[in-house]
C-alpha positions in Angstrom: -37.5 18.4 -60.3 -37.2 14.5 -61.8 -35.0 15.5 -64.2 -32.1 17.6 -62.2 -32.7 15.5 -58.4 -31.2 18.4 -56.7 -30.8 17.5 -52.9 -30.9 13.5 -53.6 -27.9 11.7 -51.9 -28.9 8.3 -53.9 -30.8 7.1 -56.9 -31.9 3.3 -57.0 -34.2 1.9 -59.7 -36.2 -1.1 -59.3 -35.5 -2.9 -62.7 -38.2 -4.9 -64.2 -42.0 -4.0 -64.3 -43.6 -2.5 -61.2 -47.2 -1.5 -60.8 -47.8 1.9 -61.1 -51.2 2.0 -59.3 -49.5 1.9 -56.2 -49.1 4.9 -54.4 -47.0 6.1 -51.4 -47.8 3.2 -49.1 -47.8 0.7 -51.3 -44.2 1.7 -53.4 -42.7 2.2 -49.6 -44.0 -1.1 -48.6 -42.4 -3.0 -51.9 -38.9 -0.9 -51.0 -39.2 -2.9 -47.6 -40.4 -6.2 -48.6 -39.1 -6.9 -52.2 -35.9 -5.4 -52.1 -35.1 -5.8 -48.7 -34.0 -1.8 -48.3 -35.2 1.0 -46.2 -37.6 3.5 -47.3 -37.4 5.9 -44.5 -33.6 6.3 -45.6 -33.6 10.0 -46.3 -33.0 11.5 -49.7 -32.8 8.5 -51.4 -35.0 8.3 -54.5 -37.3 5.2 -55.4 -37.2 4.9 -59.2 -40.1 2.2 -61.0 -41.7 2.0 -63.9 -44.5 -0.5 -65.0 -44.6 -2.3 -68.7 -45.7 1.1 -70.4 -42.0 2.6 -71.0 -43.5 6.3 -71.3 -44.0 6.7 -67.6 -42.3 6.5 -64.1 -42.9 6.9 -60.6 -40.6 8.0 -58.0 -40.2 8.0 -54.5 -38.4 10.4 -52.3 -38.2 10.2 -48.0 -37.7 13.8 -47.3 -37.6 13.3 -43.8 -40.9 14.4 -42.5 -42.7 13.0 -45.3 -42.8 11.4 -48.5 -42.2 13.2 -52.2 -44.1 10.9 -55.2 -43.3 12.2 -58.6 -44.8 10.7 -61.5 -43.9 11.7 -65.2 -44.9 10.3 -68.4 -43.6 11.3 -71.9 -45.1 12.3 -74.1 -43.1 11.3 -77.0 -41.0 8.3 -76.6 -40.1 6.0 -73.7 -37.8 5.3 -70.7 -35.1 2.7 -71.9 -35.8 0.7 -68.6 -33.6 -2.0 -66.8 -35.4 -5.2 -67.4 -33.2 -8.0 -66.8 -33.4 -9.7 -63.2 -31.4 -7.3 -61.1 -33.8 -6.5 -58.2 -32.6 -3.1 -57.6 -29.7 -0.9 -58.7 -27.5 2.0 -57.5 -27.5 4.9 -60.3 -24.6 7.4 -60.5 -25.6 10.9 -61.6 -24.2 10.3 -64.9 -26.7 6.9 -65.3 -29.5 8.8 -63.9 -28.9 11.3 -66.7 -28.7 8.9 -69.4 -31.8 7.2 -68.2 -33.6 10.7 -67.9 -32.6 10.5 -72.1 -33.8 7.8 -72.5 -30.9 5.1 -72.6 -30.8 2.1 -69.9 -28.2 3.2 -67.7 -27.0 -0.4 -67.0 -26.7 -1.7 -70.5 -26.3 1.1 -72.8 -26.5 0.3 -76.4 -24.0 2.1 -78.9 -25.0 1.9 -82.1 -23.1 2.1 -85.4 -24.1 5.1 -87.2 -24.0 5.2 -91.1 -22.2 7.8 -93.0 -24.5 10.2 -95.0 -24.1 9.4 -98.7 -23.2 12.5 -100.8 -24.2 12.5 -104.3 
């Protein structure tokens, strides 16, 4: 379900750290306080993550309720946002990089040695 987002119209990612004992009321009342958004918009999905990289929570407004995912790797780590932007708009394609583990806003490209023959 996290991984594809079928049926999500938007994708926004709190950058930074975010406490991940909050649940449902507490993630919907950060949405409407800390980022100044709405979090009865529908089919928009919440992204956070706290200072362990392995895991993050989501929050989805389905319209008649609220949808709270929650996944943690269990090898390696989200490559999370964590300069000062309060919140940002993903595209699909930045939500699949993240899913893989790159920041989406500040992707790194790194040089990659040739393979030394012998």
């Amino acid at each position: 379900m996290l991984a594809e987002a079928p049926g999500v119209s938007k994708i926004i990612v709190a950058c930074g750290f975010t406490d991940l004992r909050l649940g449902i009321n507490g993630l919907s009342q950060l949405i409407g306080t800390k980022y100044d958004m709405n979090p009865f918009e529908k089919d928009v999905l919440f992204l956070f993550c706290g200072k362990r990289s392995d895991r993050i929570k989501a929050l989805l407004w389905e319209g008649n309720g609220y949808l709270l995912l929650y996944k943690r790797l269990e090898d390696g780590k989200f490559s999370w946002p964590r300069d000062q932007v309060e919140a940002a708009n993903l595209t699909r394609e930045q939500y699949s990089m993240l899913m893989m583990g790159l920041n989406p806003l500040k992707p790194k490209i790194r040089e990659v040695k040739p393979i030394k023959t012998f």
